[in-house]
N, C-alpha and C positions, 0 to 999 in steps of 0.2 A: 761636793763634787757632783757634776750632772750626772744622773742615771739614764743608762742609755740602754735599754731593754724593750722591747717591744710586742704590746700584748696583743695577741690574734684572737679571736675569737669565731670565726668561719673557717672550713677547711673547703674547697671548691673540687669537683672532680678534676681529673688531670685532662681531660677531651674538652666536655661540651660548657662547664663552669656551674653544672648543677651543684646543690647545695649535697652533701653526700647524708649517709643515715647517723644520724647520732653514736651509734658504736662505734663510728670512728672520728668524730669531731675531737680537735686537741682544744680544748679550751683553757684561756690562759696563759699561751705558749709563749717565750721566751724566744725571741727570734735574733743570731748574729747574723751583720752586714757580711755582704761575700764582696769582694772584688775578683775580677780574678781578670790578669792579664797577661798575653799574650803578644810573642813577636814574632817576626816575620822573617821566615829561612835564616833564623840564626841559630848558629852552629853548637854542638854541643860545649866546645871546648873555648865560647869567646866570652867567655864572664870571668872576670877574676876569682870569684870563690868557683870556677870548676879548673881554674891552673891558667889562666892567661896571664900573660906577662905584658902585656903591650897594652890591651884594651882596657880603658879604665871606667871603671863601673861602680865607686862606690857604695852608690845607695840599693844595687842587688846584693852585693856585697855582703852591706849589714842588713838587709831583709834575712840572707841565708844564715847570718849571724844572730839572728833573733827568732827564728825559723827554725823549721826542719829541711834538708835537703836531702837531694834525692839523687842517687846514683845510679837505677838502673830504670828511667821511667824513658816513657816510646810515645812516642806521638801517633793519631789512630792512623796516621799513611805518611807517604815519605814528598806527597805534593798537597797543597792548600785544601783543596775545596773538598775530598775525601775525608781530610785529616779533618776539617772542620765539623763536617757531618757526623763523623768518631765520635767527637767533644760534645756535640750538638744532646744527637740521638741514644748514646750509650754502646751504639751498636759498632763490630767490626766490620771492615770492608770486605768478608765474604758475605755479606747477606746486606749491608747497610743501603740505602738510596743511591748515595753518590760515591761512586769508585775510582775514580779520574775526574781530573777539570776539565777534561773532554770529552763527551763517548763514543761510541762506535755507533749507534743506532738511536732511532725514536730522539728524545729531548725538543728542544727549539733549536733552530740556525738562526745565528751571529755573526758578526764581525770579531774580530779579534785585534787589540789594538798592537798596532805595528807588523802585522803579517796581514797577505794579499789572501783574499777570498773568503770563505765562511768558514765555521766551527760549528757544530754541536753542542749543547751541553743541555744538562737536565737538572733538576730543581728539588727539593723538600715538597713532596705534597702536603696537601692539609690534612692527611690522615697521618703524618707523621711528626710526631710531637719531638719536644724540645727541653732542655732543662728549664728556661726560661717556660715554658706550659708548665713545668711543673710547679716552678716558686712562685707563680703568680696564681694560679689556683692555690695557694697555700700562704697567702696573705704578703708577699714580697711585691716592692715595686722594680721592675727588670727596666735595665736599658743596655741596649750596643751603641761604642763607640766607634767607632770607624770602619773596621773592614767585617762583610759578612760574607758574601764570598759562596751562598749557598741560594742564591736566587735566577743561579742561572740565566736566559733571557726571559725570564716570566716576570711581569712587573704584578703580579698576585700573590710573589714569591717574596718576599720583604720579610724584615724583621718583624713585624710589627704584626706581619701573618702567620709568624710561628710563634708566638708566646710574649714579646717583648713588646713593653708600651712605652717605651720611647726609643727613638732611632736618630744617630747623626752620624755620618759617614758617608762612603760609596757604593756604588752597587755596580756590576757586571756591566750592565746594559749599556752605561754611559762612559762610554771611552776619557772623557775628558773630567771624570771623577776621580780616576785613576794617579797615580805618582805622588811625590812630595809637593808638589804645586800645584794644584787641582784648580780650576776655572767653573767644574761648578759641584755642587756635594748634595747632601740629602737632609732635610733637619723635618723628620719623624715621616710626610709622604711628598712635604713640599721640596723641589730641586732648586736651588736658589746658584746667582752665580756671584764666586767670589770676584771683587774687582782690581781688587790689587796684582792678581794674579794674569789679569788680560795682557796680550802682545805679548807675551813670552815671557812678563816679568815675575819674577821669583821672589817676592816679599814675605806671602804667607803661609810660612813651611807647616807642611800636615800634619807632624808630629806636634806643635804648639800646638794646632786648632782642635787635633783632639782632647787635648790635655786642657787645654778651656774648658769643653764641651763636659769634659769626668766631671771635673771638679764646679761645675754648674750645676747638673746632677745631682753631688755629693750635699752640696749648699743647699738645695731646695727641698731634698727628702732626707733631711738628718734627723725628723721626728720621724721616721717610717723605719721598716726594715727594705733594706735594697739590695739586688742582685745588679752588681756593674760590669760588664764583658766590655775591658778595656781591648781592643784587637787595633796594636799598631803597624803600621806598614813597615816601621827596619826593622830589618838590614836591607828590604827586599831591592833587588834592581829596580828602575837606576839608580845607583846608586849617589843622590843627589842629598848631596848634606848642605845641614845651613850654613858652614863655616869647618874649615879644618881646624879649628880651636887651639889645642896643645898638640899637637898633629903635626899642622903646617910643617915645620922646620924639624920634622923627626926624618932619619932618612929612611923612609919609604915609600911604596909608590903611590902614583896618585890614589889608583885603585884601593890601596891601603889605608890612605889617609884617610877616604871618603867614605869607608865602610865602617871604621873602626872610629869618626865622628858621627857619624848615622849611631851608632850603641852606646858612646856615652852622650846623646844627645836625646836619647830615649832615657837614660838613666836619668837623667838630669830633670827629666819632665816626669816620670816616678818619683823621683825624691819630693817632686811638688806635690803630687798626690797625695804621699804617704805623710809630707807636712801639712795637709788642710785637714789629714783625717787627726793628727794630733791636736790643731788648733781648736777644731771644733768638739776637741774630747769622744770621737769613735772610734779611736784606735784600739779601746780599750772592752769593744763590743763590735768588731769585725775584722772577719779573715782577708787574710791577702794571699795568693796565689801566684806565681808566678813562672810560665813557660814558655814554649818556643812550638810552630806550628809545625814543624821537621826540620831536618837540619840543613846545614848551611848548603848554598848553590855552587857549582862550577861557576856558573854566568859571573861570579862575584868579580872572579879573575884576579884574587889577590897573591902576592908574594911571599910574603914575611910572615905574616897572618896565617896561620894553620884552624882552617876558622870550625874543622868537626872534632879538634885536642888527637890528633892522631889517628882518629877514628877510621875505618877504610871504608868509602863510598861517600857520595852526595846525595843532596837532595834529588829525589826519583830512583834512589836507590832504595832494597831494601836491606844491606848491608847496613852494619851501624850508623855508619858515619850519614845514612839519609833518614835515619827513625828516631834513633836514641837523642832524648831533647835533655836540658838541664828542667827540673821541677824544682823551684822551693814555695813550701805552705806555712805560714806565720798563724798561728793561732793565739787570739786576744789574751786569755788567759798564759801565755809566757811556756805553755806546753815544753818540753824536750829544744831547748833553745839551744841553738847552735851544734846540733845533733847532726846525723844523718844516718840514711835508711838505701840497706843493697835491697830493697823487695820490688823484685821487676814488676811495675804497673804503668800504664797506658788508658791513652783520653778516654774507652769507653768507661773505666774505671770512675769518671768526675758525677755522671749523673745519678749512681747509687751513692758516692761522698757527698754530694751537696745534699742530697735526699735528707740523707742520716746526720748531718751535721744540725740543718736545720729543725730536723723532725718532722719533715714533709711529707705529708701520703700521698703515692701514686704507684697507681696499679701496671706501670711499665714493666715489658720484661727490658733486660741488657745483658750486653757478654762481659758486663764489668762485676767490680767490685766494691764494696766501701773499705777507702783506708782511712779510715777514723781510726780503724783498732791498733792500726799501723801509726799511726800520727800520734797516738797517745802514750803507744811503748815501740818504739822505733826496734827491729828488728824481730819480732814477736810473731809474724803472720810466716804460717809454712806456704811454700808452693808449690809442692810434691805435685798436686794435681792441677795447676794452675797453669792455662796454655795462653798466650798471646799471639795473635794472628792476623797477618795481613798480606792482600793483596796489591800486585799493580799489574797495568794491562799495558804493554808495548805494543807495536803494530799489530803484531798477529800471535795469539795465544792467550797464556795468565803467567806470571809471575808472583811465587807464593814464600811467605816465609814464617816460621811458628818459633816461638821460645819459650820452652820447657826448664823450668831450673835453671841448671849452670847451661844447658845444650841447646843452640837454635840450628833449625832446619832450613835453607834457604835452595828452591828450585828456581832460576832463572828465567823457566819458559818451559813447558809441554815440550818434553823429548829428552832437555837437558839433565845433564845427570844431578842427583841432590847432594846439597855441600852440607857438611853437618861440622859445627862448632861449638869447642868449649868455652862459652862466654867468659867464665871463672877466669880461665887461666891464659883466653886470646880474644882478649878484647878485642885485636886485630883483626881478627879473623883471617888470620894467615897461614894457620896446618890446618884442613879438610882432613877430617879425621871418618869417616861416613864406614871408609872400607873396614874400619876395624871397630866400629862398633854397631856392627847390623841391625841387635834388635833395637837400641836406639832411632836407629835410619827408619827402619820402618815403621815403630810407634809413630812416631812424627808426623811420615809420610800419609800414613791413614787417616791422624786426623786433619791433617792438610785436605784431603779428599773429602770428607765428612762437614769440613768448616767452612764450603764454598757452596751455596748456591746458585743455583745460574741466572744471571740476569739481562733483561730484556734489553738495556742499554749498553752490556756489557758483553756479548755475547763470548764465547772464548773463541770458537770457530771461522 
């Protein structure tokens, strides 16, 4: 059987890629493959292993079946390009770069596709680093597939300028990179255009062309160690799928069909993945990861489909039903298989687990955590003292929410009063329980105060 370990022998600083001091060189180091993939405003409750009934999914399925899964993990915000930056940076959106896909101030002005006039939005500076700065100062070859979503209008803002050495996908700037048809895309800085997709036609759906692009990747560096950020576009609107498949003739509506073949057509292009990583015998020497970038959209406009499992609120909410994402982590060696874990954690959580999983040095700070200890005995980690927190910014104010244990704090806006819920026992979040347990409200509420810096693009006033 091929042995599939990989020996480093350099560790690079995590900034500038200087060589570090011998007292911390890992030499010899044993490095697993990371994939780690992501979807797009899909809901907590539309995978068959977190209770769907309709959506069929099975190769998430039995990922979560060979897996750990995860029932109380949060996406770093309840819209893309914050939530991204979470994942990215380690950090929460009271202090992180990007806190909205819009902002209030400073950034670059854009267009925005399908709405009249400009936008704002702001970027990843070069002083702020990346999981990928981390794994590749620390001998891993990184690449993103498809969506990055953190480049704002800055074309000095790329993947490729935060850590990652290779890039295929879309970027912000280029309206017509964008949807399941795209007419032109990105492969590493060159823009190339697809042709089959000219005049309106629909041949070459995104989701295949990523799933090319991984497993091209996967092919070329299976003697390396590799960090792969698969980031695909479904469920996202429009919701343009390549076929209603088993769908078609269910009675639902179209909306339905097309969102709910948008997920198993994603599944279906995972299950290829996760068959290249067998053929080529890496399965047995890389993790797989698998989440959702917040949860499911109103825009979706489905019927039948309860696409956040009951959850209350949407995506741009921070009510559950727009945070709470499904996680499951497959680990090579067969870990805790078919397990699952209530320990509430969230994306800034990824850039201390990939750190420790790999054995990667880097002197980042983050408001996360490593759940390695977690992933190895599932239910094991206290979080008495363990706060998750996040903002969003509506027209005028902040909108904030923390979760403490069983209790989350959610204030809607500067003025409005603070709703306090027991997750344990209302997932819903439908009895506001605040009046009758005070000093709860206000632990909360002060670190609510405490956990928000102000920032330049964000300003609350």
């Amino acid at each position: 059987m091929k042995k599939h370990f990989y020996k480093v022998t350099k560790i690079l600083s995590p900034l500038f890629g200087c060589l570090l001091p011998a007292s911390v060189l890992a030499l010899d180091t044993y490095k697993p493959n990371i994939i780690f993939i992501l979807a797009d405003d899909l809901g907590y409750g539309d995978l068959g292993c977190y209770g769907n009934k309709i959506i069929k999914t099975p190769h998430i399925d039995n990922l979560a079946n060979e897996g750990l899964k995860f029932t109380d993990c949060y996406a770093g915000a309840s819209v893309s390009s914050p939530s991204r930056c979470s994942l990215m940076t380690g950090l929460h959106t009271g202090h992180s770069r990007i806190r909205g896909n819009m902002c209030r101030e400073g950034g670059i002005e854009g267009t925005r596709e399908g709405m009249a006039g400009t936008v704002r939005r702001t970027n990843l500076q070069p002083q702020d680093s990346t999981i990928a700065n981390v794994l590749s100062n620390n001998g891993y070859v990184t690449c993103l597939v498809n969506k990055w979503h953190l480049d704002g209008f800055d074309p000095n803002a790329g993947p490729l300028d935060r850590g990652f050495q290779e890039f295929y996908g879309w970027l912000i700037r280029e309206p017509q990179s964008h949807n399941f048809y795209p007419t032109i895309r990105y492969r590493n800085r060159q823009e190339y255009v697809i042709e089959d997709n000219l005049n309106d036609k629909k041949i070459d759906h995104n989701t295949d062309r990523a799933t090319i692009e991984a497993i091209d990747f996967i092919q070329r560096n299976q003697q390396k160690p590799f960090f792969l950020y698969l980031a695909y576009n479904a469920p996202h609107v429009p919701l343009d799928a390549k076929s209603w498949g088993d769908y078609k003739n269910m009675d639902l509506s179209d909306n339905d069909k097309s969102y709910a073949a948008l997920v198993t057509h994603m599944d279906e292009c995972i299950g290829k993945v996760l068959s290249e990583l067998k053929k080529l015998d890496l399965d047995k020497n890389t993790i797989v990861v698998f989440a959702s970038d917040n949860g499911g959209a109103k825009a979706a406009n489905t019927e039948k489909l309860i696409l956040n499992g009951g959850l209350r609120g949407w995506k741009g909410d921070l009510y559950e039903g727009g945070i709470r994402v499904p996680l499951i982590i497959k680990m090579p060696d067969g870990i805790n298989v078919g397990k699952s874990s209530e320990f509430p954690c969230y994306f800034p959580d990824f850039l201390a687990t990939f750190s420790d999983m790999t054995d990667s040095y880097t002197t980042l700070k983050t408001d996360g955590m490593s759940l390695l200890p977690e992933i190895k005995k599932p239910n094991s980690l206290s979080d008495e003292e363990r706060f998750l927190y996040w903002e969003q910014f509506p027209s005028k104010g902040i909108s904030q929410a923390v979760r403490w244990g069983d209790w989350k704090l959610i204030r809607q806006n500067i003025g409005k009063e603070y709703e306090l819920y027991n997750i344990k026992t209302d997932r819903a979040e439908t009895r506001d329980v605040a009046t009758q347990f005070p000093d709860i409200t206000n632990r909360l509420a002060e670190y609510m105060r405490s956990a928000h810096v102000e920032s330049e693009n964000w300003p609350v006033n």
